[in-house]
C-alpha positions, -999 to 999 in steps of 0.1 A, spaced: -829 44 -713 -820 36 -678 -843 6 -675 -825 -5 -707 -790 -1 -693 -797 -19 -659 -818 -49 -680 -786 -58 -703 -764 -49 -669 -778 -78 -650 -787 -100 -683 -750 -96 -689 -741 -105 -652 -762 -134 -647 -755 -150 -682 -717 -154 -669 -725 -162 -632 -744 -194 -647 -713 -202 -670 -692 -204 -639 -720 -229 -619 -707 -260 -613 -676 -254 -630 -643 -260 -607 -611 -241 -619 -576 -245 -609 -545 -226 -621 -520 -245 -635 -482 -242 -626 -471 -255 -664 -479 -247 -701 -515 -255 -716 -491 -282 -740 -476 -299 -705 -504 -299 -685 -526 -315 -713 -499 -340 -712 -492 -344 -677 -532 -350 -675 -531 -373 -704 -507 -395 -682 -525 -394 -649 -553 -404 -670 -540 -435 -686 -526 -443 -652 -560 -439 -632 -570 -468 -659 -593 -446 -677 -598 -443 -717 -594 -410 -730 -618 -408 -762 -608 -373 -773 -585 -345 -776 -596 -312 -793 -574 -281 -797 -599 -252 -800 -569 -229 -809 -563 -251 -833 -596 -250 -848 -600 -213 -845 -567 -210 -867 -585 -230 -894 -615 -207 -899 -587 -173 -896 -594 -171 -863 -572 -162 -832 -581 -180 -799 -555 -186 -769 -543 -219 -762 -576 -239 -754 -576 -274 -752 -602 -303 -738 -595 -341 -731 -626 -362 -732 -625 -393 -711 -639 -415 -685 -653 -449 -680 -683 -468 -680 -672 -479 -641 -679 -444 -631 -702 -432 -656 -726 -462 -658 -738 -455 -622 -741 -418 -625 -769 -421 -653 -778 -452 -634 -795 -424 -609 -801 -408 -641 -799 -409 -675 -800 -376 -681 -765 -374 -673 -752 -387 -704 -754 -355 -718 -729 -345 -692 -706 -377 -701 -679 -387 -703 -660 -365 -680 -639 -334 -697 -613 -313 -688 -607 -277 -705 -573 -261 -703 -567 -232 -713 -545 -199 -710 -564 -169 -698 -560 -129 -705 -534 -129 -685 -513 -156 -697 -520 -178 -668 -528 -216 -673 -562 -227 -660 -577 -258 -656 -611 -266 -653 -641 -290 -651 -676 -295 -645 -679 -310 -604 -699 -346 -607 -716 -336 -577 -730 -303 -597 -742 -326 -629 -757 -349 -601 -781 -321 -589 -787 -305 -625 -798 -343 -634 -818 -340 -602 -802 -370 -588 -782 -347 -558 -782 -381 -534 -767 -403 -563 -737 -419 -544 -709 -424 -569 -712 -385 -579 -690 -377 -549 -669 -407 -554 -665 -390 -587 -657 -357 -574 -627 -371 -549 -613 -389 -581 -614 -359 -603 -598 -340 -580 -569 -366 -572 -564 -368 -610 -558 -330 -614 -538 -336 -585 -517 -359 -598 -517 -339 -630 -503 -308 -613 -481 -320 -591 -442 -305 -593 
């Protein structure tokens, strides 16, 4: 019974430790409705398209279920992008670049995305030279984003 215990324990443990690989999070000082808009603008300022918007509350709500606010904005460009599965494409499945924000258990506002220099090494292309170009320019754009 032990043995059982301790194998869903660390089967439990490690399951979330690799959800959280890779992924960069950042509290957010405003609402998940402002800082999907405040995003939206540093986006279409940065000169990049945005391709998609989904509200996962929203969704939830349609099936009867409940969910916290949860959005994710879907954007990028094929200036960025094209290089990245240039090294390989493999990548692809990791483009374009998205941002999840969303308002935890405690009804704080989180931000979050996946770091281009993490989907550089899971595409085993960790030397790829635009993913930390990529990396510097996500973080400005939350940045910009956040700022008060």
């Amino acid at each position: 019974m032990r043995a059982i215990l301790f194998i869903f324990l660390f089967l439990s443990f490690s399951s979330s430790a690799m959800a959280d690989e890779g992924m960069i999070e950042q509290a957010s000082p405003y609402s998940v409705t402002q800082t999907m808009q405040r995003l939206e603008m540093a986006i279409r300022k940065g000169g990049l398209t945005i391709f998609a918007v989904i509200d996962h509350a929203k969704g939830a709500a349609k099936v009867g279920q409940k969910l916290r606010p949860t959005q994710l904005i879907i954007f990028g460009s094929p200036k960025g992008g094209t290089p990245l599965m240039q090294c390989n494409q493999t990548a692809g499945i990791d483009l374009p670049l998205k941002i999840l924000v969303w308002e935890n258990a405690q009804g704080k506002v989180m931000l979050g995305y996946n770091d281009p220099v993490w989907i550089a090494k899971r595409h085993n292309v960790p030397d790829c030279a635009v993913a930390p170009k990529l990396h510097k320019n996500m973080a400005k754009l939350v940045q910009k984003a956040l700022e008060q």
